[in-house]
N, C-alpha and C positions, 0 to 999 in steps of 0.2 A: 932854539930847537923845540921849545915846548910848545911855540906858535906854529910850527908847518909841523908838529905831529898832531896839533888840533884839525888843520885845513884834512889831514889823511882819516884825523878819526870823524870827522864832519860827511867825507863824501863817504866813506864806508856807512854810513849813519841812515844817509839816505836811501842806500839804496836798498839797505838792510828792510828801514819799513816800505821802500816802493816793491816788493818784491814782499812782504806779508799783506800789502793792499790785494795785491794780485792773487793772493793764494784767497786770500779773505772775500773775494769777489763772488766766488761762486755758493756762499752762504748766506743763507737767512735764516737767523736767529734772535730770539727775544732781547740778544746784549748787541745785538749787531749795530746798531747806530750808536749806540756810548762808547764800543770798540772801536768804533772808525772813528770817532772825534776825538779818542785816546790816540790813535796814529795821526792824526792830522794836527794835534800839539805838538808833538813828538818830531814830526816833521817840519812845520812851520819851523819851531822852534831852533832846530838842526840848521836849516835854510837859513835864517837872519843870522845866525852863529857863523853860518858859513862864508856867508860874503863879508860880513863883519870881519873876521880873520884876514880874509883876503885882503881887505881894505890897509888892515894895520902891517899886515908882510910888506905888502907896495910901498906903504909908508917907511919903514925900516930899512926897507933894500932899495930907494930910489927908485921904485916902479911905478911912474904914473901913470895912471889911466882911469877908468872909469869908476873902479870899484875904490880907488882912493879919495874919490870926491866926499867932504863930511858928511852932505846930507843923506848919501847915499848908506855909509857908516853907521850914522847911528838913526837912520829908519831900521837898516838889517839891525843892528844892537836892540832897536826897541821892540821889534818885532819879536825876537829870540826872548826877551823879559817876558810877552805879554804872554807868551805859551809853554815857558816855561813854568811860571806859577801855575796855568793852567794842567800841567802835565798830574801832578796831585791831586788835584781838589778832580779831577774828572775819573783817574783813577778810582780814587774816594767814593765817587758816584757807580764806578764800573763795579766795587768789590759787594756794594749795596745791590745792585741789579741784580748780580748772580748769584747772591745769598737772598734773593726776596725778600730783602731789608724797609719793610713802607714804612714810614711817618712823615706825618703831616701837621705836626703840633709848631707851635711857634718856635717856638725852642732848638725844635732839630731844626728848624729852617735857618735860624739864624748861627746855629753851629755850620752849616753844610754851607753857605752863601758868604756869611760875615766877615772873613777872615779874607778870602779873593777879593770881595768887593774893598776892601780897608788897601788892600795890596794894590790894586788898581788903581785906587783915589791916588795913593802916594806915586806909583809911575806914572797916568795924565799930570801931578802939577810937577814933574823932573821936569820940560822945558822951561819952566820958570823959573827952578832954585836949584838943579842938578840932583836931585836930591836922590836918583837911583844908581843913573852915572853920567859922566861928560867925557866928550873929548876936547883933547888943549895938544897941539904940534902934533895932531895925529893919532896920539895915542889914548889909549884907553884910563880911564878912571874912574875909582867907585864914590858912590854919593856919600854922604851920612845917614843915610836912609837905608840902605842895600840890606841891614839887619834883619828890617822887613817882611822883605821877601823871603830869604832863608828862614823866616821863623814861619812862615804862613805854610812853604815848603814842607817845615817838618814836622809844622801840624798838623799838616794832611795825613803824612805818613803814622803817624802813631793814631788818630783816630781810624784811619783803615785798619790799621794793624789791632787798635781794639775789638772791629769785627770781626776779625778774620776770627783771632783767639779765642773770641765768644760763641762762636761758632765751628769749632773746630771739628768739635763731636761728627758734624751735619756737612762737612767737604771732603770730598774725595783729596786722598792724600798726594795726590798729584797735581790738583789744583792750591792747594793749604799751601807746596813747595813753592810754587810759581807765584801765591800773593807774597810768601813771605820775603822770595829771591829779589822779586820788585824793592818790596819796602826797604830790605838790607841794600841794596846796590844804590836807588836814590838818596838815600839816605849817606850812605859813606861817598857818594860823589859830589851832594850839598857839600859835607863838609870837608871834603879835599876841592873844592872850588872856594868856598869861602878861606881859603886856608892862601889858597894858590889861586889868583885870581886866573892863571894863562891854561891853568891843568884841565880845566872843562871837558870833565869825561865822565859824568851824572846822564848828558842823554845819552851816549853809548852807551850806557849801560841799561839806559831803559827800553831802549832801541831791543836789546838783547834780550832782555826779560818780555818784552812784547812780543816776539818769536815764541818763547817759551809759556804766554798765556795761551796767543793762539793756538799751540798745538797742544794743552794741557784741559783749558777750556770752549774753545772753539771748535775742536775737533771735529771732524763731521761723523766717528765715531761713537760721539754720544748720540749721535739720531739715526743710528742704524739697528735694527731689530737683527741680534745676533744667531736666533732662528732660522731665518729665511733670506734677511739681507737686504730685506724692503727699509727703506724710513720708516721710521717710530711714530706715536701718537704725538711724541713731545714735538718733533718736528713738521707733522701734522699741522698742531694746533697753533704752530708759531709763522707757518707759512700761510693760512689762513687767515691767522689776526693780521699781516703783514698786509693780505688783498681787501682787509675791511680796512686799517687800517688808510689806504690809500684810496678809496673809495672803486676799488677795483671790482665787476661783479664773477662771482665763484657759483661754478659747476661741480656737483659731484654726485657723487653713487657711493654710499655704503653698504657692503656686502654681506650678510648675519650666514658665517657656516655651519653646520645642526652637528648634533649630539659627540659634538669632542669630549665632554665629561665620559660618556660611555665609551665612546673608543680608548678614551687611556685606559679605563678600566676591562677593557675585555679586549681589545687586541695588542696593548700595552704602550706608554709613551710613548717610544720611541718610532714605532709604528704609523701611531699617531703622526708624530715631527714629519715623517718622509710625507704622508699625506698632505701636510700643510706648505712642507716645502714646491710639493710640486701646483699647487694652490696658489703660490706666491708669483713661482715664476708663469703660471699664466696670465695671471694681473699683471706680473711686469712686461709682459709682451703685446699684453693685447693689443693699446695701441700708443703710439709716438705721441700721438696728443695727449694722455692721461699720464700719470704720475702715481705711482700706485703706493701706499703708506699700510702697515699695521698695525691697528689699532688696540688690539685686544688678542688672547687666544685664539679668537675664533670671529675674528670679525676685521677686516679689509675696507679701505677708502679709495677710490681713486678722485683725483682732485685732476679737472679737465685743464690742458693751458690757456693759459692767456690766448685772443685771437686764435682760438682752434674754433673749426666748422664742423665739429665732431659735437652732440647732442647729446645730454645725459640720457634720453631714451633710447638714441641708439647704444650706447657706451650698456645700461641693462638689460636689452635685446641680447647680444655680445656674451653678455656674463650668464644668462638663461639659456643661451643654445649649448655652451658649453657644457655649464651643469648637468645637462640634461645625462647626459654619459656618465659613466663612474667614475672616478680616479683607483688610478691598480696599484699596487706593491707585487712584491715575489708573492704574497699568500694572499691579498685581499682586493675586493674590488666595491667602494664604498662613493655613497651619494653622500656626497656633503652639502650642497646647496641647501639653505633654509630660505631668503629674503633677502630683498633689497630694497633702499632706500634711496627716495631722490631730496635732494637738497639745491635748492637756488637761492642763490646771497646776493641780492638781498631782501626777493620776495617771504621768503621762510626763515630767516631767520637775521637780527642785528648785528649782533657782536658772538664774538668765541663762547661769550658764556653759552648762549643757549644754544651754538654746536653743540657743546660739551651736554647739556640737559638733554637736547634732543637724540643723542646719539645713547645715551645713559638709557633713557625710554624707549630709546630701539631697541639696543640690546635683550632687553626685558622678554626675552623668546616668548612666553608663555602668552602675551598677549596677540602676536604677531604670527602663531602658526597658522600654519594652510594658506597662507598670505604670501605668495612670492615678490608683488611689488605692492611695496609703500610709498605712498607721497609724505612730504615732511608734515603737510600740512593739516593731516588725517590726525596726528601725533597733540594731542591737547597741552599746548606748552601751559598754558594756565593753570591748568587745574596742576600740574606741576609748579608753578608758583607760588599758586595758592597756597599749596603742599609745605613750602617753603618758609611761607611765612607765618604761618601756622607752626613751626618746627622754632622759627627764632621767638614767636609771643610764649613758647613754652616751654623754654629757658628761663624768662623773665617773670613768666605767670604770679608766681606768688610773692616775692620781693617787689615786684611793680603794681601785685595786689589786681590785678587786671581778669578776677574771677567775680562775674557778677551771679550771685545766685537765685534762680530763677524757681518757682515751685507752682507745678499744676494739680489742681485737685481732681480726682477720679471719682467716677459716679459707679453706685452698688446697681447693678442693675435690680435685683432683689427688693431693697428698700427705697430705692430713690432716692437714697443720699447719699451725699458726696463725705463719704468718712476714711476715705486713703487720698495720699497726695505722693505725687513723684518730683525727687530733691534734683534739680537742672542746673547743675553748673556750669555756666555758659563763660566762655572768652570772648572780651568784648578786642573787635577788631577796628582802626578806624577805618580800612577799606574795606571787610568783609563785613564789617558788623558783628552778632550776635554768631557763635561757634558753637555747636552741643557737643556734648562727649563723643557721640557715637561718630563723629567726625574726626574730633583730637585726641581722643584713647589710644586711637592704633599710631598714630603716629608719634605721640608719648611712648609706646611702648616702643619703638624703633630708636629714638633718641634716647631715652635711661629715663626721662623724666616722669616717668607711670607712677614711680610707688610714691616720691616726695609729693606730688603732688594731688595723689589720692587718698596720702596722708593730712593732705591739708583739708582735704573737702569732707573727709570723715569727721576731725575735727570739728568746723564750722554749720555740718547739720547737725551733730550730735550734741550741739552747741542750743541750735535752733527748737528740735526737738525740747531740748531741756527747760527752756524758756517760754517758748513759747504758751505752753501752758493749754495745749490742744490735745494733748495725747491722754487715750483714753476714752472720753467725753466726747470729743467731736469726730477725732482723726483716730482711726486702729492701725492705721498701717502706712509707715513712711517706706517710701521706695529708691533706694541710689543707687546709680550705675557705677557700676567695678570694674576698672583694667583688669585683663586674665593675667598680666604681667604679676600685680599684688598678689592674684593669689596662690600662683606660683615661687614665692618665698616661703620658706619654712616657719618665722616666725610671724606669718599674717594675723595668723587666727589670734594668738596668744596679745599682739598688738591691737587688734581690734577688741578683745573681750575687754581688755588694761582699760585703754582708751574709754569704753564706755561704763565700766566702773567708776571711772575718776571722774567724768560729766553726768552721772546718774542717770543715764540709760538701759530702758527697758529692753532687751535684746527679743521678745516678746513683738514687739510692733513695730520692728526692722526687718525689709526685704530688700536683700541687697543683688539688683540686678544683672544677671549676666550672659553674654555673649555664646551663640553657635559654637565657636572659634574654641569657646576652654574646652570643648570635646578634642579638639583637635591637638592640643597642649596637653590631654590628660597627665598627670603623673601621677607619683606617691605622695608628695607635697602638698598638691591641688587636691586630693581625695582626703587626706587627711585635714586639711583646711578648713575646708566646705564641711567633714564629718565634725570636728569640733564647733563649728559656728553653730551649725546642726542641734549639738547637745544643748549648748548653752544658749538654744532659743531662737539664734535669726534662721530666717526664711530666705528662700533664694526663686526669682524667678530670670526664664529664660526669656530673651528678648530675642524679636524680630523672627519668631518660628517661621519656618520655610522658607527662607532666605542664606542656603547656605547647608554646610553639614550638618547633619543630624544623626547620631547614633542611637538606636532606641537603647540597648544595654547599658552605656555612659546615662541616659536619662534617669536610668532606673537609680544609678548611685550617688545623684546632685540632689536630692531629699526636696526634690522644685516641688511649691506650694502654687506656682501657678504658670503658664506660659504666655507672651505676648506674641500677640498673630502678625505676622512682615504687612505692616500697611499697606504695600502695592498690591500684595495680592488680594487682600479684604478688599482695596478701594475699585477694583475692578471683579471682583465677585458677583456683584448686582447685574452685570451686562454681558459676563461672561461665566459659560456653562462647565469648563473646564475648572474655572477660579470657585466656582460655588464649589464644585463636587470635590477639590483640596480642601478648602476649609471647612467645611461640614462634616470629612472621612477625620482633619484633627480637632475638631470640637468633640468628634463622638467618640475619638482616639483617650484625649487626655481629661472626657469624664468618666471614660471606665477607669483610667488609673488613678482619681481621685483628685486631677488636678483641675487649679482652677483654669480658666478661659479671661484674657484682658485684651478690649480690641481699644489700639490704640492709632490716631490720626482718625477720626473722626469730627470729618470737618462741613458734614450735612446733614440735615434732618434724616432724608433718605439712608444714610450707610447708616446713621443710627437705628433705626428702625429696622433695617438689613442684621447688623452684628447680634442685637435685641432677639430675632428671629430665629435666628440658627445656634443661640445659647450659649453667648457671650456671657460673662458673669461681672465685667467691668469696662464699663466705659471711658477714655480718652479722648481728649480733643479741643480743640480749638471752636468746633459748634458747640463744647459745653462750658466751657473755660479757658481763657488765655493765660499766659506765662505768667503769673503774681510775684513780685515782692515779699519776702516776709511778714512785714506789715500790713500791705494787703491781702496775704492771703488769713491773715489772722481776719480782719475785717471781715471778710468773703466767707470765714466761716462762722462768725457770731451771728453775721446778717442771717444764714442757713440755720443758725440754733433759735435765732428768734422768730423764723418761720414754722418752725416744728412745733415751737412751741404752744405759737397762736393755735395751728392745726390741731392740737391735743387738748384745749382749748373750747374748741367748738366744736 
């Protein structure tokens, strides 16, 4: 009896997964092919099981025919072994895919691999020693080996089941029911199969729970924007990778819709939603050839088909005639259109990632206004890499010690001596090369990594200063550039005075350089900051004047001892009438309020001769000095004291 309720729970088995192949057919998703070669275990496995049975009923009941032939028996028998261990160990692999489970270390490999491969070894050498199982007058038999498998079996399951649990926090509790339904029913049907060799109701039962993944995690639910009803970004970005992936090439148009932040707030969400929705469904009608996804509040994809004769410029034509009209509600009638973007895969772009980049820098309104179409290719993915990588060396900056400190000496226009010098802490890149602050500050301040590591540079000048044995005598005034981020912390000031107590510095011949940007940050923190550094001595100057905001009231209460001029503007002053009559109205601007003038990038005899003219008080540059060493720049200023000297001399 317990052999023809197996042939009934075998054909039920089957059809159970040819009937989740089918549902499963019309999805593409990131688990999609470890899904399907979970059913395709599942099934093989069911199949060998099944004729196998049949085989042995014939045998029992004097039914001969084909399916009673040996070799036929136990290829379906070995066939049902080689998939059924597989049914775990792929699992295993499935519950890892959809908790974005990566490693790559030796170790997991040989946990994830070692245990199938050992189980395999022992089923190839069973035609030689039986040792999985044989048949003898028909019937079935197990090997001395069979333990095996059932252990590799239930290794699978409890390492799954250690992720699952490790992870519980971060799974939806409908998915977490559906690993663990799994694990419990494989699991109690190993060992009522191993108990009961004829009972074999482990893959119905996985059969079952594979129903129950699919509609728990498969769902086409989870990539639907419950908004509007479009596809999601997730399924977006997986249908995508899916045409890179296969080397297929991709059309599309990204959509940017404008001022949704203001619409929630002045004609209310909900208002908002009916606008978007009716937004959505014109995306989704425009046309049969496109596929329309949302991506964002306020931002739309359509992704063209395969073999469509429909053009991503006609497809933005399309989306700009319509725009052009309003969208209505019961009370309003609102221009949403902002921009659009064209994207070709794979002239514009390689893989998902730099979709994802590129579309991140679309978004970014504020660069892209009055701009109705974009090309992808307008969009600088570089300098976004660049961005990038710059963000991971300054994580590691100081641990990996990967701050080279760089010091240029600055000339008195007055005296003709080079008696101040500005402290360059540069990050050494091996693709970029040399980094300056003025480049990796602001992007430290986006990451967290501002104050540690401007902690550290304070340190290692204050360090310099104290050593070096130039302050006073040669050098009056060292210069470091400051994240605004530092001095928007309440204990800056009190940490910097500390700091230069305990390395015996003179806060006297420290100016500590700073950004347009802290106008724009001002607080209580920063005022009081800047007013204690203030008392106790350091100097502050402004960098890159006329490059950005400038508040003259904020100026009046940063106690600046000097300003630095935005080199573009100086370097084109000479040729340009507009550029002279800027920097001339603030040279004559910040000698009434008593401040100093430093023109910096000066990289010609000419612009020198230029800054010198219109009453620069400090010279900059690379036509007067390049980037020094400590070392060298100690040299660089003995060589300069022993010139003075001769001259005093004679």
């Amino acid at each position: 009896m317990n052999i023809i309720y197996f042939d009934i729970n075998a054909c039920i088995l089957c059809v159970l997964i040819l009937i989740t192949m089918v549902a499963h057919r019309s999805m593409r998703l990131h688990q999609n092919r470890i899904f399907l070669y979970l059913l395709c275990s599942v099934l093989f496995a069911a199949v060998g099981s099944l004729f196998s049975s049949i085989g042995q009923n014939g045998v029992l009941y004097d039914r001969y025919s084909f399916f009673t032939r040996y070799e036929v028996m136990y290829v379906s028998t070995f066939m049902y072994m080689l998939f059924h261990v597989a049914c775990p160990a792929i699992f295993y692999q499935y519950v890892r895919v959809v908790l974005n489970i990566d490693s790559s270390s030796v170790s997991d490999t040989i946990l994830s691999y070692g245990p199938v491969v050992v189980a395999y070894t022992v089923l190839v050498m069973t035609p030689l020693n039986n040792g999985i199982f044989f048949f003898r007058g028909g019937r079935y038999y197990r090997g001395d080996y069979m333990w095996i498998f059932y252990l590799v079996a239930i290794w699978y399951i409890i390492v799954s089941l250690n992720y699952v649990l490790l992870y519980r926090d971060n799974i939806r509790t409908s998915v977490l029911i559906s690993f663990l339904s799994f694990a419990l029913f494989d699991v109690v049907g190993v060992v009522l199969q191993f108990i009961d060799k004829t009972f074999k109701v482990e893959s119905f039962f996985s059969s079952v729970v594979l129903l129950i993944l699919y509609i728990t995690i498969e769902r086409p639910g989870d990539y639907i924007d419950s908004e509007t009803g479009l596809q999601n970004d997730y399924a977006f970005y997986v249908n995508t990778a899916i045409r890179i992936r296969r080397r297929r090439g991709a059309r599309m148009v990204i959509v940017s819709l404008d001022n949704i932040d203001f619409l929630d707030n002045s004609i209310g969400f909900e208002s908002t939603s009916v606008l978007l929705a009716k937004a959505a469904d014109f995306f989704e009608k425009l046309s049969k050839n496109a596929v329309a996804y949302r991506l964002d509040r306020d931002l739309f994809a359509l992704l063209i088909k395969e073999g469509a004769s429909l053009t991503h410029i006609e497809l933005m034509n399309s989306v700009r005639e319509r725009f052009t009209a309003p969208f209505t509600t019961d009370r309003y009638a609102i221009m949403l259109f902002d921009c659009s973007m064209s994207v070709c895969w794979p002239d514009d772009v390689k893989d998902t990632e730099e979709i994802r980049r590129l579309i991140t820098l679309f978004s970014n309104k504020d660069r892209h206004r009055m701009k109705h179409v974009i090309q992808a290719g307008s969009i600088d993915l570089d300098q976004d890499r660049r961005r990038r990588s710059i963000d991971l060396l300054l994580h590691n900056a100081i641990s990996a010690e990967s701050f080279n400190f760089k010091y240029q000496p600055v000339k008195s226009v007055g005296t003709g001596r080079f008696d101040s010098v500005e402290l360059k802490p540069m990050i050494e890149s091996p693709e970029f090369g040399m980094i300056a602050p003025g480049e990796y500050y602001p992007i430290a301040e986006d990451n967290g990594t501002a104050v540690p590591i401007i902690k550290h540079i304070f340190r290692v000048c204050f360090e310099f200063i104290h050593d070096s044995g130039l302050t006073g005598r040669d050098i009056n005034e060292y210069a470091i550039p400051v994240p605004n981020a530092f001095l928007l912390m309440r204990s800056a000031a009190a940490w910097v005075l500390e700091t230069a107590l305990e390395l015996g510095v003179d806060p006297g011949f420290v100016t500590l350089e700073i950004s347009e940007n802290t106008m724009i940050n001002y607080n209580y923190a920063l005022e009081e900051n800047i007013r204690a550094l203030h008392e106790a001595g350091f100097s502050f100057m402004l960098t890159d004047y006329g490059n950005g905001y400038t508040d003259a009231e904020m100026m009046l209460k940063m106690h600046l001892r000097e300003v630095s001029l935005n080199r573009d503007l100086l370097s084109s002053a000479p040729v340009s009438s507009k550029a002279d009559t800027l920097i001339r109205c603030a040279v004559d601007m910040m000698k009434r309020l008593s401040i100093g003038i430093k023109a910096s990038g000066i990289d010609s005899d000419e612009l020198e001769e230029y800054a010198t003219g219109v009453g620069a008080d400090k010279l900059q540059g690379f036509a007067l000095s390049r980037l020094l060493s400590g070392a060298d720049l100690v040299k660089f200023m003995m060589e300069r004291r022993e010139e003075h000297a001769v001259g005093l001399l004679l």
